[in-house]
PANUGU-701174 format. One line per field, with one value per residue (C-alpha): x, y, z. Coordinates in Angstrom, 1 decimal. Example, Ala and Ser with C-alpha at 12.3 -4.5 7.8 and 13.67 -1.06 7.14 Angstrom:
% residues 2
east = 12.3,13.7
north = -4.5,-1.1
up = 7.8,7.1
This chain:
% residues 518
east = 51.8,48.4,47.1,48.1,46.2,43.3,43.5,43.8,40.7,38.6,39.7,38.5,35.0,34.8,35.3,33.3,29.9,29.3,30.3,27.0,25.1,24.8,23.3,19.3,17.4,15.3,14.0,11.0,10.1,9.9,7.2,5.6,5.7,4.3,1.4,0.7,0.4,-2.1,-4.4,-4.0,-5.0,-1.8,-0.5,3.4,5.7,9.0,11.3,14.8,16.4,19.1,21.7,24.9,24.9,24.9,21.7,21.4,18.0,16.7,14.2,10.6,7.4,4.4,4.0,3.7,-0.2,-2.6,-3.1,0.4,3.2,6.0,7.7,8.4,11.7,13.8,14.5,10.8,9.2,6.2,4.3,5.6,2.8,2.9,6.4,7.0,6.5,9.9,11.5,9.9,10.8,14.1,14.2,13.1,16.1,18.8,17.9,18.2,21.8,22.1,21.1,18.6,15.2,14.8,12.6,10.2,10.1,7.2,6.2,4.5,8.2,8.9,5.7,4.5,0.8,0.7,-3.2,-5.0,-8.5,-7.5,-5.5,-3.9,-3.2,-1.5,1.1,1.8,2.1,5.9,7.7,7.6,3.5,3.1,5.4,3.8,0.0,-0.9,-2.3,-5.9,-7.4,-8.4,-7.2,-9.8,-8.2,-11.2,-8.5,-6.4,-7.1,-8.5,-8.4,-6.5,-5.3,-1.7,0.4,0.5,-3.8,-3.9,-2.2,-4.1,-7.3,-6.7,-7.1,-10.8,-10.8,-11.9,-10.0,-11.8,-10.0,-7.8,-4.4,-1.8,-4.5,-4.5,-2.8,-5.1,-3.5,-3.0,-1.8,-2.0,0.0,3.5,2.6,2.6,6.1,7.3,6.3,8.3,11.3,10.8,10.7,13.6,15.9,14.9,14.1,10.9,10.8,11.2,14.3,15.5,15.0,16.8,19.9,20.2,19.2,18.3,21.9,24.3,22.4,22.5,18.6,18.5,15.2,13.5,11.2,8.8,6.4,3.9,5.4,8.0,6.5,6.7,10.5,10.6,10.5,10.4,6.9,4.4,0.6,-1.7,-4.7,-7.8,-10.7,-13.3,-16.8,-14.9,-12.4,-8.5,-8.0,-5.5,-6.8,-5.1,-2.1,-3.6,-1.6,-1.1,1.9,-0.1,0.4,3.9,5.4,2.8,3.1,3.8,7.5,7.7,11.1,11.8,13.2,17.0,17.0,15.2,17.6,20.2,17.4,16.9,21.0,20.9,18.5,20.6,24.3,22.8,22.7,26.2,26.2,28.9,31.2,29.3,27.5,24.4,22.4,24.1,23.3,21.4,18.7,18.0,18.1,15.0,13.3,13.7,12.2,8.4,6.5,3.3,1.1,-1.2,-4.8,-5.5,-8.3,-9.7,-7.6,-3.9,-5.3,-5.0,-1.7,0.0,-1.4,0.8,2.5,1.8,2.6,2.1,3.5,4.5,7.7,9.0,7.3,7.7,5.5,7.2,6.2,7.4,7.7,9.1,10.9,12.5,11.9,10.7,10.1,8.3,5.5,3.3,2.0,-1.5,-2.2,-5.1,-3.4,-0.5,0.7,4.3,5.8,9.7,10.4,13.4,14.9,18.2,18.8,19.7,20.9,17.9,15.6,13.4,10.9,8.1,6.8,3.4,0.6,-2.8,-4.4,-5.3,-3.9,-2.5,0.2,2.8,1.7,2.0,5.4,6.6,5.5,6.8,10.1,9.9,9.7,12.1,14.8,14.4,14.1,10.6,7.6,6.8,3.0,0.9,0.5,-0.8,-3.8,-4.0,-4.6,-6.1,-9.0,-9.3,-9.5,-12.2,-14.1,-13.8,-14.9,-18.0,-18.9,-18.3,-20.7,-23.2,-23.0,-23.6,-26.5,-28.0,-27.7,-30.0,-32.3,-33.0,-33.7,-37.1,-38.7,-41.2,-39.5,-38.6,-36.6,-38.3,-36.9,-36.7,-32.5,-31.9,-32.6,-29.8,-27.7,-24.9,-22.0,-22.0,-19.0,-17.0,-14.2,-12.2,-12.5,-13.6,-16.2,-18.6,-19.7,-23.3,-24.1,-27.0,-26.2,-28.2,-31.0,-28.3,-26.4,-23.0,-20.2,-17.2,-15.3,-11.9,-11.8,-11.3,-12.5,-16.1,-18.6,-22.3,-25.0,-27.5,-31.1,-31.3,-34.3,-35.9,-33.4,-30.5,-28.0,-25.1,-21.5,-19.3,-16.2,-15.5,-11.9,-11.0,-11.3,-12.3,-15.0,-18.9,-20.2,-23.7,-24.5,-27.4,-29.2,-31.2,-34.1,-35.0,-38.8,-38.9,-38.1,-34.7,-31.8,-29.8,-27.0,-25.2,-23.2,-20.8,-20.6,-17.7,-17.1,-14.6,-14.7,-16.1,-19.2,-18.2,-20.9,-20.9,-22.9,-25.6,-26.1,-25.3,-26.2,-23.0,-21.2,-20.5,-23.5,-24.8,-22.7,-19.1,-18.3,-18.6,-16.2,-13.5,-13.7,-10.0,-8.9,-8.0
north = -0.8,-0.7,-3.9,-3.3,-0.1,-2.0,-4.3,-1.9,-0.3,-3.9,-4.3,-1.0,-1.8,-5.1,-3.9,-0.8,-2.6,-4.1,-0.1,1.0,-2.1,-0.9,2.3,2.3,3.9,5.9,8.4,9.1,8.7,12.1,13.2,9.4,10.6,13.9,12.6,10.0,12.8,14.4,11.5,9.9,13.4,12.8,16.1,15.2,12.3,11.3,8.1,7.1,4.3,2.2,-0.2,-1.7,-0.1,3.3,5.6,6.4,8.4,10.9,13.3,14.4,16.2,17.6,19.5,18.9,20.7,21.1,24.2,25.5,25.9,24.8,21.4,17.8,16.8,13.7,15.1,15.3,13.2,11.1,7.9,4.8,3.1,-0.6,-0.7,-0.2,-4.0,-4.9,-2.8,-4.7,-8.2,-6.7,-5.8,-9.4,-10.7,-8.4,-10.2,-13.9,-12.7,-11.5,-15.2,-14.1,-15.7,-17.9,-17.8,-20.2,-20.1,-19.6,-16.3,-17.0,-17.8,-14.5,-12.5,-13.7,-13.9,-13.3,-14.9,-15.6,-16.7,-20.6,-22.3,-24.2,-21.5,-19.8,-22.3,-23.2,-20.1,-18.7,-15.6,-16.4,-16.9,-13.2,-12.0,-14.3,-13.5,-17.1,-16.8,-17.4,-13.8,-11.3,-7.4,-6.2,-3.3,-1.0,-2.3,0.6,2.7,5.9,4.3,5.3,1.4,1.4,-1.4,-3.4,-2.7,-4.7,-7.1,-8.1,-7.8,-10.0,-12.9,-11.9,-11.9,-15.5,-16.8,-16.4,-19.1,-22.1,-21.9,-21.2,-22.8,-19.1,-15.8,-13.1,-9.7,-8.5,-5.7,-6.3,-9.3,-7.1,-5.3,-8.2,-8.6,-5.4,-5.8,-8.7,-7.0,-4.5,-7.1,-8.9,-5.7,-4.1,-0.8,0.1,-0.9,2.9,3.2,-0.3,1.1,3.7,2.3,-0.8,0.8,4.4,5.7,2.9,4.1,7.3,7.6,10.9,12.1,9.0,8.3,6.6,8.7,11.4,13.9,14.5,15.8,19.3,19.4,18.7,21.7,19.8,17.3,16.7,17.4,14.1,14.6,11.9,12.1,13.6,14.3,13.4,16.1,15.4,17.2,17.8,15.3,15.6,13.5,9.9,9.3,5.7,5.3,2.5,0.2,1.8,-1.6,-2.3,1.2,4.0,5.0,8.4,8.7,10.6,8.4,9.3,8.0,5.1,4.3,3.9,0.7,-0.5,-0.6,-2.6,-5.5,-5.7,-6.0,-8.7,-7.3,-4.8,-1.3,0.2,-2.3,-3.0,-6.4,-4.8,-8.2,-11.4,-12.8,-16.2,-13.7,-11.9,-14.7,-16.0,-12.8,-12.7,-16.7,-17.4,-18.2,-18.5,-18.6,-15.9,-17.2,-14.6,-12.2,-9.1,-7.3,-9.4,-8.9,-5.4,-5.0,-8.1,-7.9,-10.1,-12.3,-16.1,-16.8,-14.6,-15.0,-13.8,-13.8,-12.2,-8.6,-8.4,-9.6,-12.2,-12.5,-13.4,-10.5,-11.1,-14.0,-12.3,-12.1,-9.1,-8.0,-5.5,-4.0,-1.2,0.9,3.1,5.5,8.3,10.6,8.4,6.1,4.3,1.4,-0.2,-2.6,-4.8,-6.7,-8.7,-10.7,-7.4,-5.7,-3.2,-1.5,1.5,3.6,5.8,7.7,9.8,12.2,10.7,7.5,4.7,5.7,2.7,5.3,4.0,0.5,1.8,3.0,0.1,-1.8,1.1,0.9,-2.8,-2.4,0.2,-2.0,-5.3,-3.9,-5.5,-4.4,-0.9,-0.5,2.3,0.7,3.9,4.0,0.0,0.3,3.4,2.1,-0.8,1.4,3.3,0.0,-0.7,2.7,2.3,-0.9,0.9,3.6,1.0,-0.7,2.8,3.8,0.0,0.5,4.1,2.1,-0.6,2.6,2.5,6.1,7.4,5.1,6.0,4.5,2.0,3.9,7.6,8.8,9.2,5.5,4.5,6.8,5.0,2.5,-0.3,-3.0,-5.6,-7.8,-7.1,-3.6,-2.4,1.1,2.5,5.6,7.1,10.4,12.8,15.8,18.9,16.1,13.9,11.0,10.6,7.5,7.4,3.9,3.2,6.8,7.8,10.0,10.9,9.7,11.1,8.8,9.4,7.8,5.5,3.6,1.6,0.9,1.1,4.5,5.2,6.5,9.0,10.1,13.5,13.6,11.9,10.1,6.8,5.1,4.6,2.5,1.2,0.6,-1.7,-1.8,-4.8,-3.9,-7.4,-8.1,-5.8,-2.6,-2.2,-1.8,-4.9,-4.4,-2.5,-3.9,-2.3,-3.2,-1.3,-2.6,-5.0,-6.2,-8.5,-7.1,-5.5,-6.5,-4.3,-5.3,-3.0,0.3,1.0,4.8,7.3,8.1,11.6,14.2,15.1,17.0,16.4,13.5,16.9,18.4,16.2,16.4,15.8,18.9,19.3
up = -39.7,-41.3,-40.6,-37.0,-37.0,-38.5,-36.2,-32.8,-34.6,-34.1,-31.1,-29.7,-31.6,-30.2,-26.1,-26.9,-28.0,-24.7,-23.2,-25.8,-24.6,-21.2,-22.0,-21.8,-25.1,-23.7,-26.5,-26.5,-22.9,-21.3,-24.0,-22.7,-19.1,-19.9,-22.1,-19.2,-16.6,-19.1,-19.6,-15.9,-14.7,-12.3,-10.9,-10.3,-10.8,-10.3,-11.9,-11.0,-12.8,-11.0,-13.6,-13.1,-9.6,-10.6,-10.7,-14.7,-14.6,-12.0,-13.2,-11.6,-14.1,-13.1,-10.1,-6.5,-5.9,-9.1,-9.5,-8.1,-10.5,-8.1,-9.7,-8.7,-9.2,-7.8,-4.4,-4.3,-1.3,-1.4,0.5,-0.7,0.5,1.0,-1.1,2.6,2.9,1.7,4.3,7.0,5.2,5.2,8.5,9.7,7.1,9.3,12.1,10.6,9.3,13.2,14.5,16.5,14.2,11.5,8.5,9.8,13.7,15.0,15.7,19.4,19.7,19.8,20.7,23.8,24.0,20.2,19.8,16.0,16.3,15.5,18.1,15.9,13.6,16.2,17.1,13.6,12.0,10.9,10.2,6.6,7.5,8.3,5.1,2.6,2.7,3.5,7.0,6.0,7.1,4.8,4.7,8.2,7.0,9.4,12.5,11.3,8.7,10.0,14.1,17.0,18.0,18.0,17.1,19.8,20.2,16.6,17.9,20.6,18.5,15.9,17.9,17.3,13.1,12.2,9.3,5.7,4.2,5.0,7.0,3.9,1.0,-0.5,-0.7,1.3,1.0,4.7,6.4,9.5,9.9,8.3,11.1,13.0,11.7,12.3,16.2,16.7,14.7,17.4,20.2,19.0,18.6,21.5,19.3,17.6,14.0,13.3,14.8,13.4,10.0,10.3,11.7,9.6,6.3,6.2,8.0,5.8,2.4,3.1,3.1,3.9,3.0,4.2,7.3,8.7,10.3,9.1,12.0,10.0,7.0,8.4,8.4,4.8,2.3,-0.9,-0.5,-3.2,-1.9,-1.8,-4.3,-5.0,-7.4,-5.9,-6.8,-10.7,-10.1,-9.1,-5.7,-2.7,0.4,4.2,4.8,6.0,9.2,9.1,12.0,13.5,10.3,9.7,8.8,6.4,4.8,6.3,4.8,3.0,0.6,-2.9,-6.0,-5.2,-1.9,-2.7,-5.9,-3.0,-1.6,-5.1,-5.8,-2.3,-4.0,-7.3,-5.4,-3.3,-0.5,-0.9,-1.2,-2.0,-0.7,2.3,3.1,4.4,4.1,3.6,0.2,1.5,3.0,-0.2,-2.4,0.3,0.1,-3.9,-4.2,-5.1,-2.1,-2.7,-6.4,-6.7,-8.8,-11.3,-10.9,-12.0,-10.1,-10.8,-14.6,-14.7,-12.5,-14.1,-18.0,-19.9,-16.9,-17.6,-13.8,-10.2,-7.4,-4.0,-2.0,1.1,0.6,-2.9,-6.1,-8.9,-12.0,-15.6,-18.3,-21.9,-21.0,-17.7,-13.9,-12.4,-9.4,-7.7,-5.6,-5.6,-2.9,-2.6,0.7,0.2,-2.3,-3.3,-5.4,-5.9,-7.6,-6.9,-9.7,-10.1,-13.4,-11.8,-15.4,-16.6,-13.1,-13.7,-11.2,-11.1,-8.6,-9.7,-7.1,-7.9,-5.6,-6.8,-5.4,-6.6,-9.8,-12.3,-13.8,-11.8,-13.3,-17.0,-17.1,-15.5,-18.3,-20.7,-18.7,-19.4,-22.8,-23.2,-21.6,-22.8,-26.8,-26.7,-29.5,-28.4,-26.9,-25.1,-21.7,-20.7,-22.7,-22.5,-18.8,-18.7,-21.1,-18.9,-15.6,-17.0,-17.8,-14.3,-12.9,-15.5,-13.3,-10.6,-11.5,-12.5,-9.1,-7.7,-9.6,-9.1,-5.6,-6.1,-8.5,-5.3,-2.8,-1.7,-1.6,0.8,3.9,7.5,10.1,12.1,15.3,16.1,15.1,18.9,19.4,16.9,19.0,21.2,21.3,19.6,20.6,18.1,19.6,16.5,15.9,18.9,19.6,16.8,18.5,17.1,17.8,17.1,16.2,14.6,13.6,12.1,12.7,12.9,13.5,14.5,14.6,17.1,17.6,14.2,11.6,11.5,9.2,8.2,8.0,5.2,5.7,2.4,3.5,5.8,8.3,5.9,5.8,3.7,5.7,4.0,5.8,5.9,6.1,3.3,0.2,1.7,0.1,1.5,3.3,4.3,7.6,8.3,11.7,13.1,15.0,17.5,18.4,21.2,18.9,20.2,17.8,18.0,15.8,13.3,10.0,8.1,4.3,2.7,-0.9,-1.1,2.4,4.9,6.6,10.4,12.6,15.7,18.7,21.4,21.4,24.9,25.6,24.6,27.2,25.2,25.3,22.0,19.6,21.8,18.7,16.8,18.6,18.5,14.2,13.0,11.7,7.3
């Protein structure tokens, strides 16, 4: 009797080791979070953590405004930013498991009059193409961000954006080719990509808090505020309507709805007992594409991957021996990050309300750690210490650029002469106006800018209504003392050359007028 006792007792040791095995360690980690906020300067954040199909962490800290004591917690909604991206890729996938594309037909197969500046580029370039980063055109991110062209206006205009680098030789981040993607998901369905969302994956995953659209941010009593540095201190910013790039980022969600979208990548497509997508098409969007070279930038958000790559909306990389995979996402006053371990059947989603923050990015890696047993390390001041490096350079760029100002100079031209509308096929109006003795722009009907004299016949742009970056804006005066042209250098991009002026057809101080309100 005893040594069958004894040897019901092993038995119940042996099946119940595996039971432990599946439960993540995580002691220690809410102080982490909570330290992180602190140093980070991040207002509110919220974590879910998916495994074996079942949501085994939900928890939000912080708050939803600095200075306001109400909470974040995991109902919580947020910008997912271009995390968005694998929505559209998955999208796309619904409708190869429908029959009605494949991976690599060509999209003028399915867009009609779909034009890229290359001819041949055009008829050669796939579905995959537009989900990969491969096209050969960098971000012209100034065809959206802050403009009034809809979807279908980008589209016609990028037949105008010559190609930066060879047709699939190197991966270009680009938003405007998802979308691309997302228009001919539309076209294909017969409903807008909004609407296709929702059906397909928002409804059957019981999305609830999820959509696509900054309309609906009203309707929502639990949302966290955007904030952004400003002027070196973390504060709220407007909410960046960026409808016109939805399938490139515009999806706003909390961390329990989108634990429901992560348990949907680990099951292979199935939740909870439903084949949403058929296992082929996630196995595609899950498979390297395309290497990434590493850079300053891949340094910092990949730190200890030996290789980089990119599938179908998502990032791949190698971490302690494992896959992982994931993507962040950064809108003004947001930033998110969806990761996904499948060796382990492991995912998680930090969703947090300051930009261009690389929080998100160190407890990933702390999440990482935590869940693969691996040597404990403080990514958070790692990569915190190496942000700061890079905001020093930026600094020093900054005060370079006022060591290279020439004092004492004027314009060549009087300000009302610089007045007008200046044309670019790609981007379309830069309006000038004059206004109180100052100038003013305003680009594809979007947000106005002020233009500070810096010298000579070089100004600086800052927005006003939000925490974009500034730009200079150079003017070419031709040999009969007539302003020629106007280029716009924003850091990190290609210059914007905008031809005329032609005289505003708006009357002094109406550009005023039309100010977006806060």
């Amino acid at each position: 009797m005893r040594l069958r006792r004894t040897l019901l007792l092993l038995a119940l040791l042996v099946v119940a080791r595996p039971a432990a095995a599946q439960q993540l360690n995580l002691t220690g980690f809410d102080d982490y979070v909570r330290q992180a906020l602190r140093d980070w300067e991040v207002p509110g954040v919220a974590i879910a953590i998916v495994k074996n199909d079942s949501v085994v962490f939900a928890k939000g800290y912080g708050v939803r405004r600095v200075g306001e004591p109400t909470p974040v917690d995991e109902r919580t909604v947020f910008a997912i930013g271009s995390v968005s991206k694998a929505f559209t890729t998955a999208a796309v996938a619904a409708l190869v498991d429908d029959g009605k594309v494949k991976w690599n037909d060509p999209v003028a197969k399915h867009l009609p009059g779909f034009e890229l500046f290359d001819p041949y580029v055009t008829r050669e370039l796939t579905i995959t193409d537009l989900l990969t980063h491969r096209s050969g055109l960098d971000r012209a991110d100034l065809l959206w961000y802050g403009t009034t062209h809809d979807r279908e206006e980008i589209l016609r205009r990028l037949r105008y954006q010559k190609p930066t680098w060879s047709f699939r030789s190197h991966f270009g981040y680009n938003n405007n080719l998802f979308t691309t993607a997302g228009q001919l998901a539309a076209r294909v369905s017969g409903q807008s990509w909004d609407q296709f969302l929702a059906r397909r994956f928002f409804e059957p995953l019981r999305m609830t808090s999820t959509n696509t659209t900054a309309a609906a941010l009203s309707s929502y009593p639990n949302l966290a505020t955007p904030h952004s540095r400003l002027e070196g201190r973390v504060q709220p910013v407007p909410w960046r309507v960026l409808d016109n790039a939805g399938p490139a980022g515009s999806i706003y969600s909390n961390v329990t709805d989108m634990a429901q979208w992560i348990r949907l990548q680990l099951g292979a497509g199935q939740y909870q007992g439903r084949q949403v997508l058929s296992r082929d098409v996630m196995k595609e969007m899950h498979t390297p594409q395309v290497v990434i070279r590493p850079d300053a930038t891949s340094t910092l958000l990949f730190p200890a991957a030996h290789f980089i790559t990119y599938g179908l909306g998502w990032f791949m990389h190698d971490y302690q021996g494992r896959k992982v995979i994931d993507h962040t996402g950064n809108i003004d006053g947001m930033s998110a990050l969806v990761a996904l371990l499948p060796e382990e059947n492991v995912g998680f989603v930090i969703l947090s309300n300051l930009s261009s923050n690389s929080l998100p990015k160190s407890l990933e890696f702390k999440l990482l750690d935590l869940i693969l047993q691996a040597p404990a390390r403080d990514w958070s001041q790692q990569l915190l210490k190496e942000t700061r490096a890079r905001d020093a350079q930026a600094l020093a760029a900054e005060e370079k650029l006022l060591q290279q100002r020439v004092p004492g100079t004027r314009p060549t031209l009087a300000l009302e002469k610089y007045a007008g509308t200046y044309l670019d096929d790609l981007y379309g109006e830069a309006i000038l106006s004059l206004t109180d003795g100052r100038l003013t722009m305003r680009i594809a009907g979007g947000g106005l800018s002020d233009l500070e004299h810096w010298h000579s016949d070089l100004f600086r742009a800052t927005p006003r209504d939000g925490p974009a970056r500034r730009s200079m804006v150079t003017f070419t005066i031709n040999a009969q003392g007539q302003v020629e042209e106007l280029k716009l250098q924003t850091p990190g991009a290609a210059p914007a050359i905008f031809k005329g002026p032609s005289p505003s057809p708006l009357p002094a101080g109406r550009e005023e007028a039309k100010r977006p309100p806060k």
